[in-house]
C-alpha positions as CSV (number, residue, x, y, z in Angstrom):
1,X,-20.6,2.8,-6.2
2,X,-17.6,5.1,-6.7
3,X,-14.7,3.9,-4.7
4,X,-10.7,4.2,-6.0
5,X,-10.0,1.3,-7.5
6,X,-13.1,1.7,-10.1
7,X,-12.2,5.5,-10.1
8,X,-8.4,4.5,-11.4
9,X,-9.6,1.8,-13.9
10,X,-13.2,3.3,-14.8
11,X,-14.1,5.9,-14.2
12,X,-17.3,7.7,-13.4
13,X,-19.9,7.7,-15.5
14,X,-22.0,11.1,-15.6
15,X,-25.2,11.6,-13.8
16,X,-27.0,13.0,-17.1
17,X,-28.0,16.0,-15.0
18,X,-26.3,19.8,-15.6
19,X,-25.3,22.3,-18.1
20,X,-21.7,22.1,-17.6
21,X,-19.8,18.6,-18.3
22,X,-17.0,18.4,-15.7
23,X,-14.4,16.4,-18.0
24,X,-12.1,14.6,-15.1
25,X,-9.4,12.7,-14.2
26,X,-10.4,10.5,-11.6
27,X,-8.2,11.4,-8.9
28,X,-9.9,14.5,-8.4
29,X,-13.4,12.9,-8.2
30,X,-14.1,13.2,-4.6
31,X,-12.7,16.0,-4.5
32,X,-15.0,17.7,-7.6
33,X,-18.2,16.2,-5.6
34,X,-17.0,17.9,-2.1
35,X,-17.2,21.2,-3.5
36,X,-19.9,20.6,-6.0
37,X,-22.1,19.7,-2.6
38,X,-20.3,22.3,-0.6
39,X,-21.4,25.2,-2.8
40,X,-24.7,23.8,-4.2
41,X,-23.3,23.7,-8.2
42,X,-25.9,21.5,-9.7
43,X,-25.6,23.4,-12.8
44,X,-22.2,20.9,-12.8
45,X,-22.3,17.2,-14.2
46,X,-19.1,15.6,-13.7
47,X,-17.4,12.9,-15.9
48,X,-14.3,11.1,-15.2
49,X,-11.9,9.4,-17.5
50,X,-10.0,6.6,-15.7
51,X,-7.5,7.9,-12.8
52,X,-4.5,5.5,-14.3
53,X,-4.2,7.5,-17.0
54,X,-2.3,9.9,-14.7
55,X,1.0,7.5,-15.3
56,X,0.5,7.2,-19.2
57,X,0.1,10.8,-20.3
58,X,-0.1,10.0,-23.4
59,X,-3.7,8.0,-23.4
60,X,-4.8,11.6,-22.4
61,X,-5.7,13.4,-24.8
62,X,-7.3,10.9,-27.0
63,X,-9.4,9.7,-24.5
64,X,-10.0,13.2,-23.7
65,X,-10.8,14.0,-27.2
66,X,-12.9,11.0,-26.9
67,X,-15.1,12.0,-24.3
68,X,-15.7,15.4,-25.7
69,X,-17.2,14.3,-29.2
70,X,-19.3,11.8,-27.4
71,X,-20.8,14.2,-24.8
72,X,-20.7,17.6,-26.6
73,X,-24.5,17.7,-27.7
74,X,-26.0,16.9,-24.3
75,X,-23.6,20.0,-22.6
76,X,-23.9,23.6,-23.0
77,X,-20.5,23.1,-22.0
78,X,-17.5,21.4,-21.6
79,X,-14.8,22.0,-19.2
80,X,-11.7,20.0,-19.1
81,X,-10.5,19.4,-15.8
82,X,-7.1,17.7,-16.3
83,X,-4.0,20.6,-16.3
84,X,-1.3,19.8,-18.4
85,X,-0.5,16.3,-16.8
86,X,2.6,15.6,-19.1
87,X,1.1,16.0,-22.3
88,X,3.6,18.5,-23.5
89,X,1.4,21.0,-24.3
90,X,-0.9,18.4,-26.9
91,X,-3.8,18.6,-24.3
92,X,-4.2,22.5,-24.8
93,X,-3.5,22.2,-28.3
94,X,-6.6,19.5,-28.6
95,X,-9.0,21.6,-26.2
96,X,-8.0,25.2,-28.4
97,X,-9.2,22.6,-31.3
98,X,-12.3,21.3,-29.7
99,X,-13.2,24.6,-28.8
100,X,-13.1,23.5,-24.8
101,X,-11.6,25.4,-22.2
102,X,-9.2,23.3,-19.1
103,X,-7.7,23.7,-16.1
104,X,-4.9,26.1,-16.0
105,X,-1.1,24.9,-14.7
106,X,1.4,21.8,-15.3
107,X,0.0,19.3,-13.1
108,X,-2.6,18.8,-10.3
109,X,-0.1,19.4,-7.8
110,X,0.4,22.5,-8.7
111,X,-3.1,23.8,-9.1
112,X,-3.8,22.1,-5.6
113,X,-0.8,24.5,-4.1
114,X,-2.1,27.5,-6.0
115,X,-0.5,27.8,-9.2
116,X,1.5,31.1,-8.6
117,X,2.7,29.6,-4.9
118,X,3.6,26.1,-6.5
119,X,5.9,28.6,-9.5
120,X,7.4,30.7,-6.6
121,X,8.6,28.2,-4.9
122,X,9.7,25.6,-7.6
123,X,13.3,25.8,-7.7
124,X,13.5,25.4,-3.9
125,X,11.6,22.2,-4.5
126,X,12.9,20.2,-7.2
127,X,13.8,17.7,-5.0
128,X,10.2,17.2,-3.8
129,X,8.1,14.3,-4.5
130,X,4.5,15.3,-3.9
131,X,1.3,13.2,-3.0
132,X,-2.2,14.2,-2.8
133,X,-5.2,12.5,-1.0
134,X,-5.7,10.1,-3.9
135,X,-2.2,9.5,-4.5
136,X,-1.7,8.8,-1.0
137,X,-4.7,6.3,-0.6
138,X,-3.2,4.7,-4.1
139,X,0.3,4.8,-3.0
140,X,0.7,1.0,-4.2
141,X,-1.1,1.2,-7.4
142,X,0.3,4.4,-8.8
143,X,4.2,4.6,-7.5
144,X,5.2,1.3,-5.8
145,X,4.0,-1.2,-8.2
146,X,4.3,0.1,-11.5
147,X,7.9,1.3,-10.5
148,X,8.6,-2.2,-9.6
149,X,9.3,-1.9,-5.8
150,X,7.0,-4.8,-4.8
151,X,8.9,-6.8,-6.7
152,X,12.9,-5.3,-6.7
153,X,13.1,-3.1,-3.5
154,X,16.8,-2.7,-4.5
155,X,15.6,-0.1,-7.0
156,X,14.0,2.2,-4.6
157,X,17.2,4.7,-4.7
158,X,17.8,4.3,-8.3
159,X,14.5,5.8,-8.6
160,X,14.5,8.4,-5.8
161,X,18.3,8.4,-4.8
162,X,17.6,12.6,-6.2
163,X,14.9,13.4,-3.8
164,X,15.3,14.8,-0.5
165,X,11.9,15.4,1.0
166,X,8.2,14.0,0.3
167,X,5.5,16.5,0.5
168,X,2.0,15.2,1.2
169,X,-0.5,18.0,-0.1
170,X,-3.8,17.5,1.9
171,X,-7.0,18.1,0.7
172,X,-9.1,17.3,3.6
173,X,-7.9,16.6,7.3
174,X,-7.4,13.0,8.0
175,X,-5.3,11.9,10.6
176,X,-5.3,8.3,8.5
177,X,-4.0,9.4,5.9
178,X,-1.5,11.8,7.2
179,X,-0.2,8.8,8.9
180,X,-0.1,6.8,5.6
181,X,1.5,9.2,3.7
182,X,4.1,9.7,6.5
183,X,4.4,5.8,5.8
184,X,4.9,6.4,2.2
185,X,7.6,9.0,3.1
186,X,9.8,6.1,4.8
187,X,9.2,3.7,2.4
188,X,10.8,6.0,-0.1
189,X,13.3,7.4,2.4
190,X,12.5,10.5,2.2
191,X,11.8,13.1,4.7
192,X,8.1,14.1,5.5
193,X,6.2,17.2,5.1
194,X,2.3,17.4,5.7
195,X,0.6,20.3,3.8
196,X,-2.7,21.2,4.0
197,X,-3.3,23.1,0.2
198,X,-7.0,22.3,0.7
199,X,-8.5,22.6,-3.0
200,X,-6.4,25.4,-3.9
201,X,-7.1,26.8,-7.5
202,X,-9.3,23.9,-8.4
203,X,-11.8,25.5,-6.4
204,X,-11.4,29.2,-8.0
205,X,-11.9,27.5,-11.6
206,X,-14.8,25.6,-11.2
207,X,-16.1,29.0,-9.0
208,X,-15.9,30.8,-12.4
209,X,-17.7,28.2,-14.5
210,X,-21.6,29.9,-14.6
């Protein structure tokens, strides 16, 4: 059964079935199936490395390295689906290596905005703290607890005295979770800005994989 909290420590396992290896991060999971049903990609098998590895960058790209070796010969193809992610440039580096190709941009929040958009607009929003579907549905377990908030609430502005403004980039239309991220917004003290990016250049990528 896929459901977040296996997604962020797990994983998902691949389905055996497909050309092309989808090499993931699990917070995009849901969000990989939607548009593998939507368009009918079954040519796509989709593997995802544990979602918590979003907050320690630097477990990426061995376990990414990892996953390749081990699933290489049952693939025609690999493609990474992590962007940069706070590697510093070592994921790129590994995938020109493994002979692998990954998504392009600095982070999943960009890539959700469009990548060009999310540059354009960049140095009007340094300020901005951004959330996704996952991230808002695993508020707690990515930002609040391993920051130490449920614990010392005191910190809260220490942390995010230097933002202004939280923007929640929606994937899909849910009035539960727009609510929840507009609770995550207060919590931080931040102001609130819903915006739908839908899959953005996610969806364009794994358009072009054939």
């Amino acid at each position: 059964m896929m459901d977040d909290q296996s997604l962020t420590t797990s994983g998902l396992a691949p389905s055996g079935a497909g050309r092309i290896l989808l090499l993931a991060c699990g917070a995009l999971a849901r969000e990989i199936l939607a548009l593998k049903a939507q368009n009918g990609w079954d040519h796509m098998d989709l593997r995802c490395l544990p979602a918590i590895l979003h907050i320690m960058p630097d477990k990426i790209v061995p376990a990414v390295e990892e996953a390749v070796a081990k699933h290489r010969a049952d693939y025609d193809d690999i493609f990474v689906v992590y962007a940069d992610c706070g590697t510093g440039g070592q994921l790129q580096a590994a995938c020109d290596r493994l002979g692998v190709n990954m998504v392009a941009g600095p982070h999943c929040y960009s890539f959700f905005e469009g990548n060009d958009r999310f540059a354009a607009m960049a140095d009007d929003e340094i300020t901005t703290f951004y959330l996704t579907d996952f991230l808002v549905r695993q508020f707690d377990a990515f930002v609040w607890k391993p920051l130490g908030l449920d614990r010392h609430p005191d910190l809260r502005d220490m942390y995010f005295g230097h933002y202004t403004k939280l923007v929640y980039q929606a994937q899909t239309d849910d009035p539960a979770l727009d609510a929840k991220a507009a609770n995550c917004a207060e919590r931080l003290g931040l102001e609130y800005e819903r915006r739908f990016t839908g899959y953005g250049d996610l969806k364009t990528e794994l358009a072009a994989l054939t």
